[in-house]
N, C-alpha and C positions, 0 to 999 in steps of 0.2 A: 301485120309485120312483114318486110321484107324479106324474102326468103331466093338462096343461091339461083342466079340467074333470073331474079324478078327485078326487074329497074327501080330503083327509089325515088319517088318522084322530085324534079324539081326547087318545088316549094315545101318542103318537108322541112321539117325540125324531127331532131332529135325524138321527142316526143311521141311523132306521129307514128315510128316502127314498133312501138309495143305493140303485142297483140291486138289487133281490129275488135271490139264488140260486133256480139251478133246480133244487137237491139238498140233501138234508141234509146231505151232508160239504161240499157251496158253501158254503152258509148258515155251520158250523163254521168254516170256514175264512178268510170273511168277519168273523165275532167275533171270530178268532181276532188276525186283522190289526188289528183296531180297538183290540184290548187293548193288542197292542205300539205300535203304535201311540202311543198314548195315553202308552204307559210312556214312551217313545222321546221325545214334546212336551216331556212333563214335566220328564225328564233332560237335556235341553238346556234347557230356561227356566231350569232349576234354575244353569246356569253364566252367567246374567246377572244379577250377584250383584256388590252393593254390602257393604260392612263400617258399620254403626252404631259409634260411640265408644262405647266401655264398654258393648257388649252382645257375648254370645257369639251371636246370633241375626244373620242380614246377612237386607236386604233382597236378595230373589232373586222371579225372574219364575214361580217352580215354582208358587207360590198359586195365582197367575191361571190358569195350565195345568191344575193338580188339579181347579179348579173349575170349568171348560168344561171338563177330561174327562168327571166328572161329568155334570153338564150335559147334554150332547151325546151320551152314547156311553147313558147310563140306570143306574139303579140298579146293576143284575148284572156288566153291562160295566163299569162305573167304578169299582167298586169291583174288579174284577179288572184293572183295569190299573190302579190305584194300588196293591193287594196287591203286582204284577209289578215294579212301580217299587222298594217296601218292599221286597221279597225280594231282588231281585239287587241293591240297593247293601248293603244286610249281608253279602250272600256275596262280595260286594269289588270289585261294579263300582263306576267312579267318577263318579257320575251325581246323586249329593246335591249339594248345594250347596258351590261352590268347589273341584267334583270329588274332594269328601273320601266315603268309603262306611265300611260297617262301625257298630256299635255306638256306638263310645267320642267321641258327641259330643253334647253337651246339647242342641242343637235337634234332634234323633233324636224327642222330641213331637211335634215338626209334622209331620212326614212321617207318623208313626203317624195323627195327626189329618185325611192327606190323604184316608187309606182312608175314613174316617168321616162326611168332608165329601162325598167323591162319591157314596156314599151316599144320604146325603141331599139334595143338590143334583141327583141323579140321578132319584129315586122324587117331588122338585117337580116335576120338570121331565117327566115320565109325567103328571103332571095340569095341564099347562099353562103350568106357573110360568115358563117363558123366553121367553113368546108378547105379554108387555105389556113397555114398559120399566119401570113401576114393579113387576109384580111377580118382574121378573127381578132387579133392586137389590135385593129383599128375599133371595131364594135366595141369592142373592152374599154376603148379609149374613149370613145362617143358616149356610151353608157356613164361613164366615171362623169365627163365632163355634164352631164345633164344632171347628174348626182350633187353636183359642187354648183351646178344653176340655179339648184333649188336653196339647196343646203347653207351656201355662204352670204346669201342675203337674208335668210333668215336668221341665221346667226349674227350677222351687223342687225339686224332689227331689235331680236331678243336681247341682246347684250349692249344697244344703247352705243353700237360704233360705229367707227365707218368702212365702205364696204373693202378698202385698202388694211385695214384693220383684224377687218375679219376675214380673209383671205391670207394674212399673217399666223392668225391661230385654226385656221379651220380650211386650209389648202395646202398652202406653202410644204409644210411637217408630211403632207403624206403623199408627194408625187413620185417618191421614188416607190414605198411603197404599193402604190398602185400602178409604178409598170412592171415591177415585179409578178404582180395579178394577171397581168395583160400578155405577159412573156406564158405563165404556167397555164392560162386559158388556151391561148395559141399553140402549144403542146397539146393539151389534154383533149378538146374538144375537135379540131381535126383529124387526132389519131381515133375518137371513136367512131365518128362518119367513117374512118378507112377498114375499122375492125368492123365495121356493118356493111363493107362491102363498096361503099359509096369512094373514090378517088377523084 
């Protein structure tokens, strides 16, 4: 962890100023909690879940968590704890949106989409990108869009439409909501790089 008058490096996330382990299986084991973790936010954001009128898709708080997993945790860790999130709701925890898991549900894109957004909201955030408000709005923005790459063609798939269609009920309904995410991320996550010292 970074401590008064120690430089933060760089390439750093969030993540990396918790306390240092003093071994490699510490260190493992520290990753290890950050994944679940991570799966664990997500899974619970994911049951603060609103229904849209004529959309199979609900507004849910999982976005905003996928992408400060990402974020926060970096590339390698966000995306394993959005894979761990992906995996155990297939295998039948109930941890998707509206506590449903498994396969047989048409927003099953987004969630595929989460893996890909931390990702890449992960590997910005390695070179700085959570460190200004404006270019954490953008990351947020990038994140979202890789989110709705996944998600709205799998929804035109699953539901037998076109992808004009489904971009009608599984985009359109939530872009204001999601700069909403992208404004409160751009607050939140620069001011704690500044509360750790990092400007």
């Amino acid at each position: 962890m970074a401590t008064a008058g120690t430089p933060i490096p760089s390439r750093a996330v969030l993540a990396d100023l918790l306390p240092a382990a003093t071994t490699r299986l510490g260190a493992q084991a520290r990753d290890l909690a950050l994944v679940a973790g991570g799966a664990a936010l997500t899974g619970v954001a994911a049951q603060l879940s609103v229904n849209v009128p004529g959309s199979p898709v609900p507004v849910t708080g999982q976005t905003f968590a996928a992408l400060l997993v990402g974020t926060a945790l970096g590339a390698r860790r966000g995306i394993a704890s959005l894979g761990l999130y992906l995996l155990a709701g297939l295998a039948g925890l109930p941890w998707f949106a509206e506590g449903t898991s498994g396969w047989a549900m048409p927003s099953l894109g987004y969630v595929l989409g989460f893996v890909l957004a931390a990702g890449l909201t992960g590997a910005l955030a390695r070179r700085g990108a959570d460190r200004t408000p404006v270019n954490t709005a953008v990351t947020m923005v990038l994140g979202s869009l890789a989110i709705y790459a996944v998600g709205v063609p799998y929804l035109a798939f699953s539901l037998h439409v076109s992808l004009a269609r489904a971009a009608e009920l599984g985009l359109y309904p939530y872009l204001v909501g999601d700069a909403l995410k992208a404004a409160l991320a751009a607050g939140a996550l620069p001011l704690a790089w500044k509360l750790l010292g990092r400007r």
